[in-house]
N, CA, C, O and CB atoms as a CASP TS submission, in Angstrom:
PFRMAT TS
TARGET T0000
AUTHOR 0000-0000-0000
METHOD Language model
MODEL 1
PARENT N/A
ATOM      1  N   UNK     1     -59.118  27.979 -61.013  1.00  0.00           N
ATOM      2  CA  UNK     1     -57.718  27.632 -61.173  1.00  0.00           C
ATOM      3  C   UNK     1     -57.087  27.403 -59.805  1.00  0.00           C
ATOM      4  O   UNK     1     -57.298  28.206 -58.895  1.00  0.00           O
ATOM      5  CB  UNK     1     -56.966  28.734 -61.945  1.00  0.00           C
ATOM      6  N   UNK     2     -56.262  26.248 -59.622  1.00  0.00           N
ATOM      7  CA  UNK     2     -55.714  26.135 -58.396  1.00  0.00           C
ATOM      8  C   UNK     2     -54.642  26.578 -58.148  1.00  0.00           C
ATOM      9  O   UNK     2     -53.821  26.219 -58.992  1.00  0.00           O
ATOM     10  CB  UNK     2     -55.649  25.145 -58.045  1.00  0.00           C
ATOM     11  N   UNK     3     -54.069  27.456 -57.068  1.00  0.00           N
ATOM     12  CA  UNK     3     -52.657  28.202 -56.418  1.00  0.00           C
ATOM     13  C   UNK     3     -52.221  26.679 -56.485  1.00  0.00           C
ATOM     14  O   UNK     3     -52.745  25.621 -56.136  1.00  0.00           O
ATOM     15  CB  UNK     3     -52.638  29.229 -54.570  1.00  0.00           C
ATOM     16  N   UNK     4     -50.676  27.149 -57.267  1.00  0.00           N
ATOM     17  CA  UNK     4     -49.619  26.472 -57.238  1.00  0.00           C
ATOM     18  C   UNK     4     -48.107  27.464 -56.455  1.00  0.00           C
ATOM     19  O   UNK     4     -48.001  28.679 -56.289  1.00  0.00           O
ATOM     20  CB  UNK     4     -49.511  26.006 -58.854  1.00  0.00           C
ATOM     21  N   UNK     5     -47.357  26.605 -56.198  1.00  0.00           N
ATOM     22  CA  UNK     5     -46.022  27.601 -55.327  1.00  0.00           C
ATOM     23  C   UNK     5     -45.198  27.042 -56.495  1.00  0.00           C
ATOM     24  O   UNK     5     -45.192  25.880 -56.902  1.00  0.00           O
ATOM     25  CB  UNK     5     -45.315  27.142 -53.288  1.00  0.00           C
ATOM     26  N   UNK     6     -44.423  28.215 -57.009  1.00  0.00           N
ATOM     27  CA  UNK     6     -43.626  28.225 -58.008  1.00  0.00           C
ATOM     28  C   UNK     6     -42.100  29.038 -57.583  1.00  0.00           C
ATOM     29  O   UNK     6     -42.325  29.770 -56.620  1.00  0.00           O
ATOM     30  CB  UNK     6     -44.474  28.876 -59.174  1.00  0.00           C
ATOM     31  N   UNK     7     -41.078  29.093 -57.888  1.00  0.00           N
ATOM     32  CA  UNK     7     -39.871  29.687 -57.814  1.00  0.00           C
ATOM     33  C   UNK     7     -40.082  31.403 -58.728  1.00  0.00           C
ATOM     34  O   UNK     7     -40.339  31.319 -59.929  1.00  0.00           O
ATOM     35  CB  UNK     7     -38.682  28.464 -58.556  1.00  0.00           C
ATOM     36  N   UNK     8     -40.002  32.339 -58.322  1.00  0.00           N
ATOM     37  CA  UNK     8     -40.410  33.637 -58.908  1.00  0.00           C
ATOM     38  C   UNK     8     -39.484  33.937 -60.313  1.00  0.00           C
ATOM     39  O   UNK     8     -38.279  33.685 -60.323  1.00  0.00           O
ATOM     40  CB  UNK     8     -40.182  34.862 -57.710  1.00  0.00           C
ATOM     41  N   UNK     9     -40.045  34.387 -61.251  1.00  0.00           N
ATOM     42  CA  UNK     9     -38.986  34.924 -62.091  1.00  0.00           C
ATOM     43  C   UNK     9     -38.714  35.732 -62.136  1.00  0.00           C
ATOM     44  O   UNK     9     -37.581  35.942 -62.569  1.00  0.00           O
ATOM     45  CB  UNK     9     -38.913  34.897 -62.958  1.00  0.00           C
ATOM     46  N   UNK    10     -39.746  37.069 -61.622  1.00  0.00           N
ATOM     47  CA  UNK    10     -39.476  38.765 -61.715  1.00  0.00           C
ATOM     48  C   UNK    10     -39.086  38.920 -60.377  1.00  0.00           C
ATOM     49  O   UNK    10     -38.751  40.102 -60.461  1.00  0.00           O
ATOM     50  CB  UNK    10     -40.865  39.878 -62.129  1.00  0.00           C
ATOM     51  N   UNK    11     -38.888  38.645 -59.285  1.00  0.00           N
ATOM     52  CA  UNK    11     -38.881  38.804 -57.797  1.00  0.00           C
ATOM     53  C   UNK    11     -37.825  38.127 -56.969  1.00  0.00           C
ATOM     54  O   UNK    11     -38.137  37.672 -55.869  1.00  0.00           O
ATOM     55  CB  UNK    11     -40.112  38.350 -57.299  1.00  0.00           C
ATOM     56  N   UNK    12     -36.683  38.036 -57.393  1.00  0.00           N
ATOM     57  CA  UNK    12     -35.874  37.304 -57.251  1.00  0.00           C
ATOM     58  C   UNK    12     -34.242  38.185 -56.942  1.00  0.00           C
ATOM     59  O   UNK    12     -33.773  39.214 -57.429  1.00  0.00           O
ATOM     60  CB  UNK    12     -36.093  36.423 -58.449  1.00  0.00           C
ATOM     61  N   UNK    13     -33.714  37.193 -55.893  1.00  0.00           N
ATOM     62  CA  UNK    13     -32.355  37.615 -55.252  1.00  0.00           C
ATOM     63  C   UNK    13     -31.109  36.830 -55.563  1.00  0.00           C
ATOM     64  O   UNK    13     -29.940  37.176 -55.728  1.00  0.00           O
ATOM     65  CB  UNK    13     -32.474  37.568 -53.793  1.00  0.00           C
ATOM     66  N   UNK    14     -31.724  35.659 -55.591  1.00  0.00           N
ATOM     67  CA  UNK    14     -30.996  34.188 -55.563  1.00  0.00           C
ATOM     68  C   UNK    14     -31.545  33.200 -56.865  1.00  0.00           C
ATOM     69  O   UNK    14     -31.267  33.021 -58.050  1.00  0.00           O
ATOM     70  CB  UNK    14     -31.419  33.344 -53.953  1.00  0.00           C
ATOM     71  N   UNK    15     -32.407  32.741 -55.948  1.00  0.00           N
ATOM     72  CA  UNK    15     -32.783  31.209 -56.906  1.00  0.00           C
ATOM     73  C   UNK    15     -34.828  31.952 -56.826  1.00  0.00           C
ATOM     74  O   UNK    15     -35.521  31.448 -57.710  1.00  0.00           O
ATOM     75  CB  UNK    15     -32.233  28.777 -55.505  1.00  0.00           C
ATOM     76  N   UNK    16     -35.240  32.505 -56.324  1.00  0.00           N
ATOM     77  CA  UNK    16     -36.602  33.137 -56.432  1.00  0.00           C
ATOM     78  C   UNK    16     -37.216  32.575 -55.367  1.00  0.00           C
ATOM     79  O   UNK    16     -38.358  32.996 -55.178  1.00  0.00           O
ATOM     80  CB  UNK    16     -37.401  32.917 -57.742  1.00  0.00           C
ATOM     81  N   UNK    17     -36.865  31.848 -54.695  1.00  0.00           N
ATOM     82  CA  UNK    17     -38.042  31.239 -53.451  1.00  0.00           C
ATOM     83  C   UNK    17     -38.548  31.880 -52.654  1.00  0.00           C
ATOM     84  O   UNK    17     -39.655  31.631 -52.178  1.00  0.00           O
ATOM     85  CB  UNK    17     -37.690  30.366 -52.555  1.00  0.00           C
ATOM     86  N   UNK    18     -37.759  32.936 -52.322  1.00  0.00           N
ATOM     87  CA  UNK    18     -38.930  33.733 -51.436  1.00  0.00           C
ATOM     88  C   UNK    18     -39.441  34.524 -51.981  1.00  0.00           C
ATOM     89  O   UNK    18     -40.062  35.213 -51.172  1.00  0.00           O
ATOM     90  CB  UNK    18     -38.658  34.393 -50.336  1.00  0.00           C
ATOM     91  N   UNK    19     -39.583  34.942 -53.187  1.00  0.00           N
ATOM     92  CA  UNK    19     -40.277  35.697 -53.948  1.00  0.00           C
ATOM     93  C   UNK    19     -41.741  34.950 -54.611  1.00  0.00           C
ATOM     94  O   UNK    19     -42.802  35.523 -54.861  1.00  0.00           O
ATOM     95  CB  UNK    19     -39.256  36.148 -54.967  1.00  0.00           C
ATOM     96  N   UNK    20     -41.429  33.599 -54.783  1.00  0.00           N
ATOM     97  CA  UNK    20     -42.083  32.735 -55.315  1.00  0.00           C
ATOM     98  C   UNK    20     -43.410  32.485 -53.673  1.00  0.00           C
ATOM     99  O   UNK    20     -44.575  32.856 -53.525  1.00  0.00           O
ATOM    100  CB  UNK    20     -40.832  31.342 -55.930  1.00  0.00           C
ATOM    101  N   UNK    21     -42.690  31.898 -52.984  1.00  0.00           N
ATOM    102  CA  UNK    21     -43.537  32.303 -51.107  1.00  0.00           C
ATOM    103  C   UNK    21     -44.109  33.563 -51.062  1.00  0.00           C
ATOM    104  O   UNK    21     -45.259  33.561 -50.622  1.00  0.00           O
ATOM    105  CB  UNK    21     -42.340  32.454 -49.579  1.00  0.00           C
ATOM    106  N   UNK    22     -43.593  34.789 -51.428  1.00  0.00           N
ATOM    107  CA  UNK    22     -44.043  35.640 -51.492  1.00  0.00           C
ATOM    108  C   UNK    22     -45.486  35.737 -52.301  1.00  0.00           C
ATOM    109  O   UNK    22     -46.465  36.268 -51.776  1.00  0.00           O
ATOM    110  CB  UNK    22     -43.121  36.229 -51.781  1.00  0.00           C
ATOM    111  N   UNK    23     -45.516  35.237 -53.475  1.00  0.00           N
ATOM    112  CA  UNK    23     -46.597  35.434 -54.676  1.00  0.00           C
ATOM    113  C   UNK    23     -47.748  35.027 -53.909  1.00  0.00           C
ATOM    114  O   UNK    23     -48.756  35.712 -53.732  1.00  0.00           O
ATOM    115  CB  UNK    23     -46.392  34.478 -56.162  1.00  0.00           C
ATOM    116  N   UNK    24     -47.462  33.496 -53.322  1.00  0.00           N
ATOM    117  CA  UNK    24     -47.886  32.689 -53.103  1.00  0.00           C
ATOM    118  C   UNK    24     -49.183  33.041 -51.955  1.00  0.00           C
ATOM    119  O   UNK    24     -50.278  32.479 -51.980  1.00  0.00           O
ATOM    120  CB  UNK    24     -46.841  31.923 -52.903  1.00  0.00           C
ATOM    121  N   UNK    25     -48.822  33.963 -51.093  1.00  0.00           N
ATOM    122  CA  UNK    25     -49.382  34.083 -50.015  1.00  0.00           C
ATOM    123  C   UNK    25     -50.001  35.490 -50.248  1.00  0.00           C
ATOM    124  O   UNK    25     -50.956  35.902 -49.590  1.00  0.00           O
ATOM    125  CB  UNK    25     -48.466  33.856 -48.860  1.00  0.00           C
ATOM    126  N   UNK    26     -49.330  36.264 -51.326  1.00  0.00           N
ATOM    127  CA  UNK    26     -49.360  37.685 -51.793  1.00  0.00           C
ATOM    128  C   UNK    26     -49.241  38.627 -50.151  1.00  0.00           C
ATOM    129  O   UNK    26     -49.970  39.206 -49.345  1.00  0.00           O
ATOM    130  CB  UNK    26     -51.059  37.986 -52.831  1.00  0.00           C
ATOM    131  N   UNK    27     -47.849  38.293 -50.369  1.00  0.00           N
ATOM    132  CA  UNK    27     -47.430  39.766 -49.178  1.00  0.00           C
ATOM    133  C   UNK    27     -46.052  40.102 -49.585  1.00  0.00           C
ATOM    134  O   UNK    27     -45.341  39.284 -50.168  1.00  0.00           O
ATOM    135  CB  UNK    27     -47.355  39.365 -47.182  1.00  0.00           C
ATOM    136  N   UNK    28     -45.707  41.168 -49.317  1.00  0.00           N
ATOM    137  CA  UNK    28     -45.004  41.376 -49.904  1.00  0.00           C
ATOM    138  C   UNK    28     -43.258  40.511 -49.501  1.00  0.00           C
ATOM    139  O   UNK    28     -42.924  39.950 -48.458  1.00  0.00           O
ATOM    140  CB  UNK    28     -45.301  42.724 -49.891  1.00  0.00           C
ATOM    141  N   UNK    29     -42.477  40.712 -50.754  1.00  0.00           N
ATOM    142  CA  UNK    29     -41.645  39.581 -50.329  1.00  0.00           C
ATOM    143  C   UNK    29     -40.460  39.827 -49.461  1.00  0.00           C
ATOM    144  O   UNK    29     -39.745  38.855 -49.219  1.00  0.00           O
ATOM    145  CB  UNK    29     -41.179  38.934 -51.457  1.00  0.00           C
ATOM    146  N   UNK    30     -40.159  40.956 -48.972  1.00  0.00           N
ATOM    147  CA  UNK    30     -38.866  41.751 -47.529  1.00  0.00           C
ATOM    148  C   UNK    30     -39.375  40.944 -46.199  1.00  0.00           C
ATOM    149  O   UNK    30     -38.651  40.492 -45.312  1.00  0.00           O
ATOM    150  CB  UNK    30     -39.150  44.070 -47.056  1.00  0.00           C
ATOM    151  N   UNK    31     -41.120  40.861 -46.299  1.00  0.00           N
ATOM    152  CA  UNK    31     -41.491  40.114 -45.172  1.00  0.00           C
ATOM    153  C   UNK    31     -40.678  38.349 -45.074  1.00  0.00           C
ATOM    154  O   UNK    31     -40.262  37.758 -44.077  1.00  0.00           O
ATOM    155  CB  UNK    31     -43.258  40.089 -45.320  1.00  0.00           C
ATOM    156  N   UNK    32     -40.694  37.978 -46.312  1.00  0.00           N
ATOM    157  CA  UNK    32     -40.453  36.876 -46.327  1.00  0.00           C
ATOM    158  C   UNK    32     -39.138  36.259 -45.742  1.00  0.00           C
ATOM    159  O   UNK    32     -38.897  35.423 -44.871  1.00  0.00           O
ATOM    160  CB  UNK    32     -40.647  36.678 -47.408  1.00  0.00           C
ATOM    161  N   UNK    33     -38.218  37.206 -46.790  1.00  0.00           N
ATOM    162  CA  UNK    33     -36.843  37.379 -46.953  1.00  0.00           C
ATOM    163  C   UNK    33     -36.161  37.735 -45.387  1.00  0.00           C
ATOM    164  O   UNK    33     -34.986  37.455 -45.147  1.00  0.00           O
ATOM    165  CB  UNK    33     -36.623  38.605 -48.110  1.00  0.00           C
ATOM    166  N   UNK    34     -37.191  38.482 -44.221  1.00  0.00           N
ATOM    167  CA  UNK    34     -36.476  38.735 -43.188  1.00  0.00           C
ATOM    168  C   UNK    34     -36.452  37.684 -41.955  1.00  0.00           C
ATOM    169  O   UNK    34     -35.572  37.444 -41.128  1.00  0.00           O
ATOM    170  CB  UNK    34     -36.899  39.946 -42.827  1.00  0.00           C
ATOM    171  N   UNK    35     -38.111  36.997 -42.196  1.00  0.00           N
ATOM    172  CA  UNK    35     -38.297  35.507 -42.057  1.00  0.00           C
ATOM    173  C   UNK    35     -37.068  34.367 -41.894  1.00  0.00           C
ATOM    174  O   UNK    35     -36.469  33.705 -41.047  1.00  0.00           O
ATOM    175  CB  UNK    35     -39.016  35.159 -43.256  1.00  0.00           C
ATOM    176  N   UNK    36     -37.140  34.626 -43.293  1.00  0.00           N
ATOM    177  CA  UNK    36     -36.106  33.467 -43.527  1.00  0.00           C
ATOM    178  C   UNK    36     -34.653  33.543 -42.947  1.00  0.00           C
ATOM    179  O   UNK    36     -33.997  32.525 -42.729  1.00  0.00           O
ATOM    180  CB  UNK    36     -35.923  33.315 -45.001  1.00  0.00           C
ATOM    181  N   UNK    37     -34.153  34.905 -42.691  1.00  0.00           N
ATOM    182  CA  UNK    37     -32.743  35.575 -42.441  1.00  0.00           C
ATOM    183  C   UNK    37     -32.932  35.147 -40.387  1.00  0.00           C
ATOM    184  O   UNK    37     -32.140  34.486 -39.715  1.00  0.00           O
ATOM    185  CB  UNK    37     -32.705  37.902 -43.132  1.00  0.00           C
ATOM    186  N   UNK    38     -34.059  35.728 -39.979  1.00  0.00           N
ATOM    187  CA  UNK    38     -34.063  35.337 -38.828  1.00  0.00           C
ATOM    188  C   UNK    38     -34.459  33.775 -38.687  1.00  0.00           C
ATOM    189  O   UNK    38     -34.400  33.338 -37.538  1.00  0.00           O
ATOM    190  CB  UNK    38     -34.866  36.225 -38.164  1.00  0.00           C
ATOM    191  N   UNK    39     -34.779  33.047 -39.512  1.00  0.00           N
ATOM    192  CA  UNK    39     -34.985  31.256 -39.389  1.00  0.00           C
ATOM    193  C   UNK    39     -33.504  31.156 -39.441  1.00  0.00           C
ATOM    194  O   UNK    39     -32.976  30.237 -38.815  1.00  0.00           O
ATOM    195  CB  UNK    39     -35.964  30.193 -40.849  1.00  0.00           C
ATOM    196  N   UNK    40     -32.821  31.931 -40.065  1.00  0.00           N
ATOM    197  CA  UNK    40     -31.639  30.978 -40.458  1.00  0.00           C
ATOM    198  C   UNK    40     -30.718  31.578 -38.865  1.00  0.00           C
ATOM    199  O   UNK    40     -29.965  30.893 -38.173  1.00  0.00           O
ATOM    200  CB  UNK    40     -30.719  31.420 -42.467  1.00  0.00           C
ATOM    201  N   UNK    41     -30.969  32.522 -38.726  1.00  0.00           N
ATOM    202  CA  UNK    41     -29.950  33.089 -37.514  1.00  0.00           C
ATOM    203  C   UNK    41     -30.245  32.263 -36.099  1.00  0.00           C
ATOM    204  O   UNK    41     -29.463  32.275 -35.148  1.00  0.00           O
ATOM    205  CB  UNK    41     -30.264  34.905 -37.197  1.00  0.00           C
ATOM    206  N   UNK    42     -30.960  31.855 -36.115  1.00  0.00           N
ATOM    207  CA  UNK    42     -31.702  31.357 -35.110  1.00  0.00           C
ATOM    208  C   UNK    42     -31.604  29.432 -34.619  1.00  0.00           C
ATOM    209  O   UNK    42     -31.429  28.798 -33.578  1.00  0.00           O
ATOM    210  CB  UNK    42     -33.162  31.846 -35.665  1.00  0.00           C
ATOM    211  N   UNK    43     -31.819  29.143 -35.952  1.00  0.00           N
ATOM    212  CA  UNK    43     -31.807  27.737 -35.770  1.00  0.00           C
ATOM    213  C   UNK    43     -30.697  26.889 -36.858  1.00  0.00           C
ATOM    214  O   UNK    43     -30.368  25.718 -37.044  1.00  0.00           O
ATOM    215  CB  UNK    43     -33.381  27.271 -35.982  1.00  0.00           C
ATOM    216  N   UNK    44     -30.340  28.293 -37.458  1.00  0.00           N
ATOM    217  CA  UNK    44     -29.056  27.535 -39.037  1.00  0.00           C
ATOM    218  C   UNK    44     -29.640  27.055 -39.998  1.00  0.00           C
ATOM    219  O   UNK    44     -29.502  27.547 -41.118  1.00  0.00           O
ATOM    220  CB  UNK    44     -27.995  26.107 -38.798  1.00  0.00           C
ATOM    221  N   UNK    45     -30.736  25.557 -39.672  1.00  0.00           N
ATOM    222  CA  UNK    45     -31.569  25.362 -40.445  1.00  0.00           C
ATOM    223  C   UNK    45     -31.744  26.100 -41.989  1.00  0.00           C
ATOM    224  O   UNK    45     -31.416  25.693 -43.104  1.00  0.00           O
ATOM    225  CB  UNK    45     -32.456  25.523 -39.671  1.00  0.00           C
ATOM    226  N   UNK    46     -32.190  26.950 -41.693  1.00  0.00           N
ATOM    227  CA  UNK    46     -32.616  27.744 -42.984  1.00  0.00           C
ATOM    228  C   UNK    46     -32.373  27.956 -43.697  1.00  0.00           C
ATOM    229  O   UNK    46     -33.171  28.508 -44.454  1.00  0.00           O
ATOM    230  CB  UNK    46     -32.819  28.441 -43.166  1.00  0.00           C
ATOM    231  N   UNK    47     -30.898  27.677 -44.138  1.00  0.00           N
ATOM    232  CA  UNK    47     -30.281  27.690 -45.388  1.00  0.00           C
ATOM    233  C   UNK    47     -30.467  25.968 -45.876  1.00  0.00           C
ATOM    234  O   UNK    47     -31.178  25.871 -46.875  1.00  0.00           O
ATOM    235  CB  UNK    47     -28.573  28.319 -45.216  1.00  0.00           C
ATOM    236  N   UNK    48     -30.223  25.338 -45.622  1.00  0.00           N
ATOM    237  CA  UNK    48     -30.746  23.961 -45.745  1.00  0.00           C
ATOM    238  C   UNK    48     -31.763  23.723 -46.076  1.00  0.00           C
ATOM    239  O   UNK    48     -31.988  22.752 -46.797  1.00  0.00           O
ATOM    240  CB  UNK    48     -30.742  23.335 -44.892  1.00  0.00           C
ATOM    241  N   UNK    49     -32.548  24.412 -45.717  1.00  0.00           N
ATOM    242  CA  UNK    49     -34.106  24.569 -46.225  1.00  0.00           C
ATOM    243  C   UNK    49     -34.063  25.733 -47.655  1.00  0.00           C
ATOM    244  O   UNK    49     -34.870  25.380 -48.516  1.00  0.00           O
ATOM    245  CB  UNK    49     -35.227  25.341 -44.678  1.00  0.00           C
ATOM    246  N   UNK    50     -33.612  26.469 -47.867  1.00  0.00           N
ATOM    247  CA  UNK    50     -33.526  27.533 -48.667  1.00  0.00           C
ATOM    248  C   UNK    50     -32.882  25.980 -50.016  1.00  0.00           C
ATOM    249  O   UNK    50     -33.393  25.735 -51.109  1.00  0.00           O
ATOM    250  CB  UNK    50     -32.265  29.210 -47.914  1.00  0.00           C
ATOM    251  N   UNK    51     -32.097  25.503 -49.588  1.00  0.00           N
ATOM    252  CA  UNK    51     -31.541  24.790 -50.784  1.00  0.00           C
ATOM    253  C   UNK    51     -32.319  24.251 -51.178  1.00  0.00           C
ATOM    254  O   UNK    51     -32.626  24.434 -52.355  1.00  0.00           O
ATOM    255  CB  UNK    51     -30.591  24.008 -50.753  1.00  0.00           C
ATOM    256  N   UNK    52     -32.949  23.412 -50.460  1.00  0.00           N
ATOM    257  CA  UNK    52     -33.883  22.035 -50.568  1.00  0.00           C
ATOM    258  C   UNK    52     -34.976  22.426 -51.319  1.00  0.00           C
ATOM    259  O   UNK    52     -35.543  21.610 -52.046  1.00  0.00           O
ATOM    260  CB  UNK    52     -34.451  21.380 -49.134  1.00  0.00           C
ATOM    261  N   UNK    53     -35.518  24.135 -51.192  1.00  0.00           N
ATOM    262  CA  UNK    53     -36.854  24.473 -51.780  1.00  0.00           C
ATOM    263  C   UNK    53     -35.768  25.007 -52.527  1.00  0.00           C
ATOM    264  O   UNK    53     -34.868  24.184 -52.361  1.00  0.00           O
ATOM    265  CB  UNK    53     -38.237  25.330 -51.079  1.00  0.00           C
ATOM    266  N   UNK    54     -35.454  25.682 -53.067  1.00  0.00           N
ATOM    267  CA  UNK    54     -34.777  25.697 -54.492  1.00  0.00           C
ATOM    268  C   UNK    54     -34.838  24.578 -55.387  1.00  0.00           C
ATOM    269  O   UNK    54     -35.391  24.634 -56.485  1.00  0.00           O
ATOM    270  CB  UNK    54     -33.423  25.907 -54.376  1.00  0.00           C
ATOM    271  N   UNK    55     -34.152  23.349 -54.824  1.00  0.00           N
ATOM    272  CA  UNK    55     -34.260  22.332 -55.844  1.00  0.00           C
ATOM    273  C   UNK    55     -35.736  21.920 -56.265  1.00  0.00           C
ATOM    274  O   UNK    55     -36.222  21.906 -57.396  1.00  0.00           O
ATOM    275  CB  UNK    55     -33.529  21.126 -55.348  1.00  0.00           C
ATOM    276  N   UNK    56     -36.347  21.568 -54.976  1.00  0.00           N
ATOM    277  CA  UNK    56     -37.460  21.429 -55.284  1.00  0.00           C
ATOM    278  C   UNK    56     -38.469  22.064 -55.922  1.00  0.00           C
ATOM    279  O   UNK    56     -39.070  21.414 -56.777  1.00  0.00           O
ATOM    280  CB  UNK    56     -37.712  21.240 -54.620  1.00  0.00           C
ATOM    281  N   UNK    57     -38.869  23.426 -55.664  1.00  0.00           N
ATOM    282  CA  UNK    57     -39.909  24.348 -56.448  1.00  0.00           C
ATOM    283  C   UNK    57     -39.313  24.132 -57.669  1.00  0.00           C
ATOM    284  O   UNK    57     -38.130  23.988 -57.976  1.00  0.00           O
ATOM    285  CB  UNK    57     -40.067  26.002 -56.044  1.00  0.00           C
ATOM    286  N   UNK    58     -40.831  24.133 -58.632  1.00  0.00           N
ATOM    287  CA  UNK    58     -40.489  24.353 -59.905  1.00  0.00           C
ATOM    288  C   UNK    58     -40.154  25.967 -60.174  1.00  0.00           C
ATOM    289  O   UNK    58     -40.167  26.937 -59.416  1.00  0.00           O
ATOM    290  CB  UNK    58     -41.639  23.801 -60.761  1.00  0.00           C
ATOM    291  N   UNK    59     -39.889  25.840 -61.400  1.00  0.00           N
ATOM    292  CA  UNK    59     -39.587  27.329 -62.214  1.00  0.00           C
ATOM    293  C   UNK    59     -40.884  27.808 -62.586  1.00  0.00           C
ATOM    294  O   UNK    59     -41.829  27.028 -62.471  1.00  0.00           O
ATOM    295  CB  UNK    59     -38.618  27.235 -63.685  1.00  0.00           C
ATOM    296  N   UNK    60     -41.070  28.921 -62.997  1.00  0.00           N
ATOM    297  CA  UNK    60     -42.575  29.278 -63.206  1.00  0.00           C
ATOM    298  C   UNK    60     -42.731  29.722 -65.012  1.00  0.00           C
ATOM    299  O   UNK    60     -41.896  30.522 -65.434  1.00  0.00           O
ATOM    300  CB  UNK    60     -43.025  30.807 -61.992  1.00  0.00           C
ATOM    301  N   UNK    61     -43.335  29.415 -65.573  1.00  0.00           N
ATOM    302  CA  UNK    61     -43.221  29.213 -67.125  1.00  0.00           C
ATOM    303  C   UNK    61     -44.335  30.077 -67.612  1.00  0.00           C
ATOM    304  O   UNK    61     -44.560  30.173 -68.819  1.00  0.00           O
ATOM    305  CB  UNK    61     -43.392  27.593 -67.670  1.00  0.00           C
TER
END
């Protein structure tokens, strides 16, 4: 079966993406989430990106 990146349904804050990144890579997802908090502090970026993979990732069924 092939790893797909999906939007999380049980692991979720927001919209599930870093929970879904999380699955994905299987670590746990605070790593992800602090990632992303320092991408965003850093370069702004990251919320822009946080949207964009929201829309984009699917939902996980």
């Amino acid at each position: 079966m092939k790893k797909r990146l999906y939007k999380s349904i049980t692991d979720k804050k927001m919209c599930g993406v870093c929970g879904g990144i999380a699955e994905y890579f299987e670590i746990d997802s605070t790593i992800i989430r602090l990632a992303w908090v320092l991408f965003t502090a850093l370069g702004g970026s990251g919320i822009i990106a946080y949207i964009v993979a929201a829309l984009v990732m699917p939902n996980k069924e």
